[in-house]
Residue, then its C-alpha position, 0 to 999 in steps of 0.5 A: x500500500x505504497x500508492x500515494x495520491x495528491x489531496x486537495x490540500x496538496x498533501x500526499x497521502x496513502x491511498x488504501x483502497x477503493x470499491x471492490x468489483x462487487x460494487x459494479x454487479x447493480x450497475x452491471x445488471x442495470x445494464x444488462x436490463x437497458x441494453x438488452x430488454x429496453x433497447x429492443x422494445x425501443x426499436x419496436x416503435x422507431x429508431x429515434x425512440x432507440x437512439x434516446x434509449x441507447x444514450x440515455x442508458x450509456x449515460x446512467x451506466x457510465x455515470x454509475x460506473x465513474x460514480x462507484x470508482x470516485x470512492x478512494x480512502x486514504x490517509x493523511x498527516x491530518x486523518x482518514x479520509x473517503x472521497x467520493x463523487x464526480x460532479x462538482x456538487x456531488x463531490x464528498x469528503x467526510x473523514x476523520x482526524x487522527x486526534x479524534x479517532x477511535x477505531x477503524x473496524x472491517x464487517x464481515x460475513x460469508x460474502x464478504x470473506x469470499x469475495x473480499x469486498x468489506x465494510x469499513x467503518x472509522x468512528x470518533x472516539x468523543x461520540x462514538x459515531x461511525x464517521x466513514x462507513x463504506x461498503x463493498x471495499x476491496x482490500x478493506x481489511x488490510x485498508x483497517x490494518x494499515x489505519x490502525x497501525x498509523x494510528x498506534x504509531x501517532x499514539x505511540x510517537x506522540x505525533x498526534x497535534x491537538 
């Protein structure tokens, strides 16, 4: 987990994980349900009715699909972070600082374990609330890891800046 990314702020950060594939399988099946039975049924009345389907449907897949691959969490100097969305005012950032973290933790269940896509949770240590919840994580038990041990060494280190 050496991949570092440029924040906003123009920090480098450690990039530990995105969506896993799991994540595409709606957006997939949409497409398949699009692509394969509304643009049929399109063509049945004209080839203007298929055409605004054919783009209509390439735009909703191809938002959904830059949608799911916009989520990137990481980790600064500051905290732990999960940006997400494409568009200028659906663009998110909800994190964590260091000072104010108590724990990151994975879910897990049978399908999660088969196909290594987790739920990760980051909460704050005052309120005991899940500030970052992210779903169908790939690599995201070793993202939570990776956080706690960052976190272990700012602990230990006294790094951390109140």
């Amino acid at each position: 987990m050496t991949d570092y990314i440029a924040t906003s702020a123009g920090q480098r950060a450690t990039f530990l994980c995105g969506k896993s594939w799991t994540a595409y399988v709606s957006t997939f099946l949409i497409a398949v349900l699009l692509f394969f039975a509304a643009l049929p049924l399109a063509f049945k009345y004209n080839a203007r009715a298929a055409f605004v389907v054919l783009i209509g449907s390439a735009l909703i897949v191809g938002y959904r699909l830059l949608t799911i691959r916009s989520y990137q969490l990481y980790y600064d100097e500051a905290g732990v972070w999960l940006a997400s969305g494409i568009l200028p005012w659906k663009k998110k950032l909800t994190g964590v600082k260091w000072r104010d973290m108590d724990e990151a933790v994975y879910e897990t269940n049978f399908w999660s374990w088969l196909f290594q896509s987790y739920t990760v949770r980051v909460s704050q240590r005052y309120t005991q609330e899940t500030e970052i919840h992210a779903t169908g994580m790939a690599r995201g038990k070793d993202a939570v890891a990776a956080i706690n041990a960052r976190h272990q060494e700012l602990l230990h280190g006294s790094a951390i800046v109140v």
